[in-house]
C-alpha positions in Angstrom: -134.5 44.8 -64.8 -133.5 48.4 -65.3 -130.3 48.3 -68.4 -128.4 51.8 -69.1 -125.5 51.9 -71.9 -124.1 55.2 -70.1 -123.9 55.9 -65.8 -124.7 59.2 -64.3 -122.3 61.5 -62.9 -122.2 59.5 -59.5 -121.6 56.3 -61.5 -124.9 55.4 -61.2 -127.5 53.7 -63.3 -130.4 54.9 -61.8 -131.5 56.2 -57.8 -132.2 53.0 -56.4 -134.4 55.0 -53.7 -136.0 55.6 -56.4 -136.8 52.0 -57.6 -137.3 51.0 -54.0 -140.4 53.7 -53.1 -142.1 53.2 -56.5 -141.8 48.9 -56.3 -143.1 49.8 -52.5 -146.2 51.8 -53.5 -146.9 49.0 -56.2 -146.5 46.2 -53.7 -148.8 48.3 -51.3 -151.9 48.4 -53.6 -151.4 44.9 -54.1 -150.3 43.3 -51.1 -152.5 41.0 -49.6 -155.0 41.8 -52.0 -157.4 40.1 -54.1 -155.5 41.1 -57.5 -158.9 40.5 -59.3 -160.1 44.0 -57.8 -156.8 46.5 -57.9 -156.5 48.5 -61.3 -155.2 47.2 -64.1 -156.6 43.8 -62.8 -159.9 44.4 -62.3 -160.5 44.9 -66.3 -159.1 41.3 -67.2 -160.5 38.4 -67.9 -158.4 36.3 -65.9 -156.2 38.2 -64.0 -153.2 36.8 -62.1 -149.6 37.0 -61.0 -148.3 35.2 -64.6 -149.8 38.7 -66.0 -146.8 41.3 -65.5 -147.7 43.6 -68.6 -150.1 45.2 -65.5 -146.9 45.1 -63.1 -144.3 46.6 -65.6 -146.5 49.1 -66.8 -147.2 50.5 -62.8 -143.6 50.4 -62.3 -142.7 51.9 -65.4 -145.0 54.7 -64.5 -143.7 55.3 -61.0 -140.1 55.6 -63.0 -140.7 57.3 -65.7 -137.4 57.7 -67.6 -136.2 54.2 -66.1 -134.5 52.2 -68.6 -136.9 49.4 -67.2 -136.4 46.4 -69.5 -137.9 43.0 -68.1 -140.3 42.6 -64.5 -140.3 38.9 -63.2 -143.1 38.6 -60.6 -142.8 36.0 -58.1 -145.7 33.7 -57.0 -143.4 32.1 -54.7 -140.0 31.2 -54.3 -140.3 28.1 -57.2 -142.7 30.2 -59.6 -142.0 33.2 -61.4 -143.2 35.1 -65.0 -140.8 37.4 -66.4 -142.1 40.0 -68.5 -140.2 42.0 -71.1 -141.8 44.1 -73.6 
């Protein structure tokens, strides 16, 4: 969830190209993957998808500056962790 109190001068929060190509290079490393060998993963004990501290941080640093609140990943279309720091 990206939150702003002010827009830009285009009325906008934030450059959702922007969003769209970092979530994309995220998804990419991770996409079809076994998580339990892809950075951050790798280091954790028990790494899954109901871990998006590893998610929100990757995005977070693809956008830095985004006013990136709370990351739900979804395991499918039924089961979902949202993460807010």
């Amino acid at each position: 969830m990206l939150e702003t109190a002010e827009l830009d001068g285009e009325g906008m929060a934030y450059d959702f190209v922007a969003v769209k190509r970092a979530l994309d290079e995220l998804a990419a490393r991770l996409d079809h993957r076994d998580v339990n060998t892809v950075p951050p993963f790798d280091a954790l004990s028990r790494p899954r998808s109901g871990s998006p501290p590893g998610f929100f941080a990757g995005l977070a640093e693809r956008l830095p500056g985004a006013p990136l609140t709370a990351l739900t990943v979804w395991e499918g279309p039924d089961c979902s962790a949202t993460y807010r720091p």
